[in-house]
C-alpha positions in Angstrom: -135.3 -272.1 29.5 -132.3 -269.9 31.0 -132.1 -266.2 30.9 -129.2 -265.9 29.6 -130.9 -267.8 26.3 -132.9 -264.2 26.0 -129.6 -262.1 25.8 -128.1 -260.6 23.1 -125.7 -256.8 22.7 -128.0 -254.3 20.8 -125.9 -250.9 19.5 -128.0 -248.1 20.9 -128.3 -246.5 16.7 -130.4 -249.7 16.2 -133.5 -248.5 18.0 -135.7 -246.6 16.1 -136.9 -243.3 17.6 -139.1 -242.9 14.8 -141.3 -244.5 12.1 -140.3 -244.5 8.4 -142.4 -242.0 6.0 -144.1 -245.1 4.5 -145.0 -248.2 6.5 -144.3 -250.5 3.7 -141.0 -249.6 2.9 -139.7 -251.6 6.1 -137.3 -254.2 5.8 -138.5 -257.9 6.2 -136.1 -260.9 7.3 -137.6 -264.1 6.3 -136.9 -267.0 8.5 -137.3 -270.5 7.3 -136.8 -273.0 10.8 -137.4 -276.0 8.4 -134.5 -275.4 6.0 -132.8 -273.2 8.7 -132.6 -270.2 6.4 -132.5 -266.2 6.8 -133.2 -264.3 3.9 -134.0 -260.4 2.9 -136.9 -259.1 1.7 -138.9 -255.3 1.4 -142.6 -255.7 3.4 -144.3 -254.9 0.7 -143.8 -257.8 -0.7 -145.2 -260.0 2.0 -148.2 -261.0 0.1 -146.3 -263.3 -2.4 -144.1 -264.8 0.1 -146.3 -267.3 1.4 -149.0 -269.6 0.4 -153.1 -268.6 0.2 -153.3 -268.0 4.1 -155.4 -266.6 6.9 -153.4 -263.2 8.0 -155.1 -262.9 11.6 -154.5 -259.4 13.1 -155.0 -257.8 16.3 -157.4 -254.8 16.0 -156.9 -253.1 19.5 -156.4 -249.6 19.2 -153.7 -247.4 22.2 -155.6 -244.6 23.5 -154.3 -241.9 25.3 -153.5 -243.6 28.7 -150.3 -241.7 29.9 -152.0 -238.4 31.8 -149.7 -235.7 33.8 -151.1 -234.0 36.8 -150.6 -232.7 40.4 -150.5 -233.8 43.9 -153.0 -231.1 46.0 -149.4 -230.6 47.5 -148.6 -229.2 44.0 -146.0 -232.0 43.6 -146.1 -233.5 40.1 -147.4 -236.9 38.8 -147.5 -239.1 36.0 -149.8 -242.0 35.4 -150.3 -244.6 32.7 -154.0 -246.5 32.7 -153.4 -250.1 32.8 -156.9 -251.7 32.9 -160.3 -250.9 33.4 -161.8 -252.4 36.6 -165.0 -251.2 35.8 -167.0 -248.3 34.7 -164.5 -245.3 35.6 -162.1 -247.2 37.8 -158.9 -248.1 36.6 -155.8 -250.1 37.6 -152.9 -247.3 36.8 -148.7 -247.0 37.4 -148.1 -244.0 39.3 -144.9 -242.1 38.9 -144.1 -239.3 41.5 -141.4 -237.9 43.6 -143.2 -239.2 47.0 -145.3 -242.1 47.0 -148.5 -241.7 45.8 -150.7 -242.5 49.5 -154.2 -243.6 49.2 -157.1 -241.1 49.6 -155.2 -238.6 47.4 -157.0 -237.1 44.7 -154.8 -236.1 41.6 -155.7 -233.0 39.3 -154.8 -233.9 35.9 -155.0 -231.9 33.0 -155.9 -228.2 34.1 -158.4 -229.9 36.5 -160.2 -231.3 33.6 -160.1 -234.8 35.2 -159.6 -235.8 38.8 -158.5 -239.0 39.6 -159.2 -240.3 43.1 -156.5 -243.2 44.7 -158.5 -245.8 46.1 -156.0 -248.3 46.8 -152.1 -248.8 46.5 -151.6 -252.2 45.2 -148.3 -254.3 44.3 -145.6 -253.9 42.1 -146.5 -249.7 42.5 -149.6 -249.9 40.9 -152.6 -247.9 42.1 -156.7 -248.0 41.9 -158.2 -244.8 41.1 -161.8 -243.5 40.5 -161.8 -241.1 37.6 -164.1 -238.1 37.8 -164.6 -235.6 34.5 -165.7 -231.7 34.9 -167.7 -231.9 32.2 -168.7 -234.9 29.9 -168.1 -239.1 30.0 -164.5 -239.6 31.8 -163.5 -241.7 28.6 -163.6 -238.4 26.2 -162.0 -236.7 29.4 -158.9 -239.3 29.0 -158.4 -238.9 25.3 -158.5 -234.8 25.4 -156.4 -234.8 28.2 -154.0 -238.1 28.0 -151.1 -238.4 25.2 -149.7 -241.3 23.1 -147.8 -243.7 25.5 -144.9 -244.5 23.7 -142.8 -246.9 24.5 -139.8 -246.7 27.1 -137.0 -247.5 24.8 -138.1 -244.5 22.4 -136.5 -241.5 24.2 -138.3 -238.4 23.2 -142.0 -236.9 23.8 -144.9 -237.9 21.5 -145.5 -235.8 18.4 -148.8 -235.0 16.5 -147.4 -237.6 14.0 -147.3 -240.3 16.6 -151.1 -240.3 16.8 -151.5 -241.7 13.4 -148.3 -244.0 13.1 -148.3 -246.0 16.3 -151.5 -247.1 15.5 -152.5 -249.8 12.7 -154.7 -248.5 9.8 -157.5 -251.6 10.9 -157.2 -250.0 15.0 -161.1 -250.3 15.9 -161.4 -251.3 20.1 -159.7 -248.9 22.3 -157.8 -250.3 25.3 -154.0 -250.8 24.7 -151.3 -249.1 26.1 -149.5 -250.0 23.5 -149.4 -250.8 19.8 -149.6 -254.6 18.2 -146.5 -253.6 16.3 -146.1 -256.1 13.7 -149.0 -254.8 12.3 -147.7 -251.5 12.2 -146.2 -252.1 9.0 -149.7 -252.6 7.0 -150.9 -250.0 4.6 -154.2 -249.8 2.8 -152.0 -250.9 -0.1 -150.7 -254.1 1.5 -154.2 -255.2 3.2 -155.5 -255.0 -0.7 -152.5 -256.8 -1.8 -153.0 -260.0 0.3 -156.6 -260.4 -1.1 -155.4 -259.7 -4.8 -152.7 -262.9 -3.4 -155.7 -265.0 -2.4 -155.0 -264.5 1.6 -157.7 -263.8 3.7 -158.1 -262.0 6.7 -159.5 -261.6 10.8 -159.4 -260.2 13.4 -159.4 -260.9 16.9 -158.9 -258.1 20.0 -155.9 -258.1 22.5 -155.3 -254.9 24.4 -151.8 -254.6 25.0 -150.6 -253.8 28.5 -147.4 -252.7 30.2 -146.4 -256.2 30.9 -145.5 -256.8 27.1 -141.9 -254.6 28.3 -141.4 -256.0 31.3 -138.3 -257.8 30.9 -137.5 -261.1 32.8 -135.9 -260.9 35.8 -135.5 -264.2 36.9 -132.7 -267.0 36.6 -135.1 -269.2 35.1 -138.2 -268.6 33.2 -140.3 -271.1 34.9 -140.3 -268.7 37.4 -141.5 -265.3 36.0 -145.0 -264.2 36.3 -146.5 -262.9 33.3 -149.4 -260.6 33.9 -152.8 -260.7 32.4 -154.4 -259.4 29.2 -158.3 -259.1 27.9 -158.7 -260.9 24.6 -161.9 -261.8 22.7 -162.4 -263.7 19.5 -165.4 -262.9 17.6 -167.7 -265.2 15.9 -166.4 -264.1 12.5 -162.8 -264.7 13.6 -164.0 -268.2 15.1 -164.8 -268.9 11.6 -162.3 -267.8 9.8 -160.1 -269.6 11.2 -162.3 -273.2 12.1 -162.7 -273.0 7.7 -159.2 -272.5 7.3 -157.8 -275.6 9.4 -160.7 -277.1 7.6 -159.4 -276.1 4.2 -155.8 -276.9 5.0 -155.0 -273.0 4.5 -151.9 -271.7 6.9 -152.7 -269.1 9.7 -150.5 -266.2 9.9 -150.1 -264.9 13.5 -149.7 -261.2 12.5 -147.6 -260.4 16.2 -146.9 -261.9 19.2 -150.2 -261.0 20.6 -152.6 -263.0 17.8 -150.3 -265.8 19.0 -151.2 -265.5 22.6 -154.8 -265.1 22.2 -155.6 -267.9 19.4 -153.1 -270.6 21.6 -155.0 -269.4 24.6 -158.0 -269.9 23.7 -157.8 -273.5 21.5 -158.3 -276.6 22.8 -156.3 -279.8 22.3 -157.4 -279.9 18.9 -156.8 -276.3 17.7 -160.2 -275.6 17.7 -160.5 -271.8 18.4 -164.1 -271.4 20.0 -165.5 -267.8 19.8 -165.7 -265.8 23.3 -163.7 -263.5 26.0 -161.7 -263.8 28.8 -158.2 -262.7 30.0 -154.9 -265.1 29.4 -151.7 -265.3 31.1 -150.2 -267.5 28.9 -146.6 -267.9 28.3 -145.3 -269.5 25.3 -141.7 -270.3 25.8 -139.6 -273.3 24.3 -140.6 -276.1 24.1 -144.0 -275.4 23.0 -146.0 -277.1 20.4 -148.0 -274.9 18.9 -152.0 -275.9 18.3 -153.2 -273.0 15.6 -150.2 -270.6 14.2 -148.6 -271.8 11.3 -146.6 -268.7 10.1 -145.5 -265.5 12.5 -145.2 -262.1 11.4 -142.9 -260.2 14.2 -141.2 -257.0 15.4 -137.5 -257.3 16.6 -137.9 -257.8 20.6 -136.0 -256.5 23.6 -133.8 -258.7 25.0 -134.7 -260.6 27.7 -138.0 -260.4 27.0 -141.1 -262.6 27.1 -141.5 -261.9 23.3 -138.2 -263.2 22.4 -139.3 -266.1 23.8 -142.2 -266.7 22.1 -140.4 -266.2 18.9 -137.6 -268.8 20.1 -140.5 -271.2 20.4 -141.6 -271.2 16.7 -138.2 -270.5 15.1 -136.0 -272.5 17.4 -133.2 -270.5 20.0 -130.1 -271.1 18.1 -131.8 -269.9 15.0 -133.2 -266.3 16.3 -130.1 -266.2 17.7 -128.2 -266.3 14.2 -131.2 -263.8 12.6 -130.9 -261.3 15.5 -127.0 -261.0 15.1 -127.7 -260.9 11.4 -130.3 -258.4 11.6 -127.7 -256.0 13.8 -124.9 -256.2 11.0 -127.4 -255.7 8.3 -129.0 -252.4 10.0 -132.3 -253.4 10.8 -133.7 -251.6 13.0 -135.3 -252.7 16.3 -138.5 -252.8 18.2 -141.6 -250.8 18.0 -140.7 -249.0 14.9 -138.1 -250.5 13.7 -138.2 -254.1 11.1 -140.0 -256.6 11.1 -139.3 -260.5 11.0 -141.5 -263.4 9.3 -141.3 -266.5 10.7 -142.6 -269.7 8.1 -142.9 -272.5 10.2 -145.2 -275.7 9.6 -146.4 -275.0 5.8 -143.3 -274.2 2.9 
């Protein structure tokens, strides 16, 4: 697949800088591949527009990985946790003036937390040993760190933020940044699948940084994707083994359910329980094993994303949604609309 397959003009007014006041009230643009259709609908009426399914949903939960502090020259610092190595030793981005040197240790957050650069590694990232005054360094991070909101949403994180880019099901802290189709789901629409006859699971993916790094290569053969920590539990295993069983769809609820079911079935689409960390990336063609149906966020162009959802829905056809999704004001990205895709089952 060609770059220029991921491109598409985006007015700046379509990128929401901030939620709606209720999460349900967002537009939804149905997209049928099979009949080739694009239709309009409110989210909270997702529950009737498919089938008895198996809604599968991310439950990682952002915490509060983007910390400010100060060089011992005084010079300031920004830093965004990426992973956990182990214990208190993190993979981070640092952001300063001067490079950030190895051996430095960073004060951050009125010396509540020190953070101790162990190593510079590639692509700007750092190792650092994180070291609390008082109390476990985890509690440190969350009273000190804020909200790491996306790039594209150009203003600081309010109190409001807190609650809204996180899901209402968020239970496994890790992500730097929300599954954002699910974003959309209020207690209200959880009950009104059941009451529909869908079921539901959950399986963990924490977001990283990598999920807005665009593509930045001619072809995408050639881009790397970096790494992510998934696991499925043994309830999710099930779930989902009893509804290929029972003929019921699966409903990919965001990009990153996709990535961690179709990285973790095997030829068959069986979906064993267990962890690990997947680099997959699903770009056209791909034949999918487990996701029937996807429920998606607008993506950035040139994205990774985009071309996941070209995969299932066909490039010519997200193509026609996107452009129709700009002249009908919806709006894009993290809290912007969202997108269903019905793919194998009418």
């Amino acid at each position: 697949m060609r770059l220029d397959e991921l491109d598409y003009d985006l007015p700046e007014a379509r990128i929401a800088q901030e939620p709606l006041e209720e999460r349900d009230a967002s537009k939804l643009m149905v997209v049928d591949p099979g009949v080739r259709a694009i239709t309009h609908e409110t989210f909270v009426d997702l529950a009737s527009l498919l089938p008895p399914s198996l809604f599968v949903f991310n439950d990682t939960r952002v915490f509060h990985a983007r910390l400010h502090g100060r060089k011992p020259t005084g010079g300031k610092v920004e830093l965004l946790l990426v992973d956990r190595v182990e214990g208190d030793r993190w993979r981070a981005m640092g952001r300063s003036s001067k490079p950030i040197r190895a051996g430095t240790v960073l004060s951050l957050g009125d010396d509540g937390l020190r953070a101790e650069v162990i190593g510079v590694l590639a692509e700007g990232q750092l190792e650092l040993q994180l070291h609390a005054k008082e109390g476990p360094v985890d509690d440190a991070i969350e009273a000190i760190g804020e909200v790491p909101l996306p790039p594209y949403i150009r203003r600081q994180p309010t109190v409001a933020d807190e609650a809204r880019y996180q899901t209402v099901y968020a239970r496994e802290p890790g992500a730097v940044a929300a599954p954002t189709a699910g974003l959309h789901f209020t207690d209200r629409t959880m009950a009104s699948l059941d009451v529909a006859g869908h079921q539901t699971a959950f399986v963990t993916l924490h977001v990283g940084p990598g999920t807005f790094r665009p593509v930045q290569v001619d072809h995408l053969d050639a881009h790397p994707m970096h790494d992510e920590a998934y696991e499925v539990s043994a309830a999710a295993a099930a779930a989902i083994e009893e509804a290929r069983r029972s003929g019921r769809p699966i409903v990919a609820v965001g990009t990153t359910v996709v990535r961690t079911l179709e990285a973790c079935a095997d030829d068959e689409g069986r979906v064993p329980a267990g962890t690990g960390r997947t680099d997959l990336f699903i770009k056209p063609p791909y034949s999918f094993r487990v996701v029937d149906h996807l429920l998606t966020n607008f993506h950035l162009p040139r994205s990774t994303l985009l071309a996941l959802v070209m995969a299932l829905a066909g490039v010519d056809l997200v193509r026609d949604a996107y452009q129709a999704a700009i002249e009908s004001g919806y709006r894009f990205y993290s809290y912007g609309d969202a997108m269903l895709i019905r793919g194998a089952h009418p």
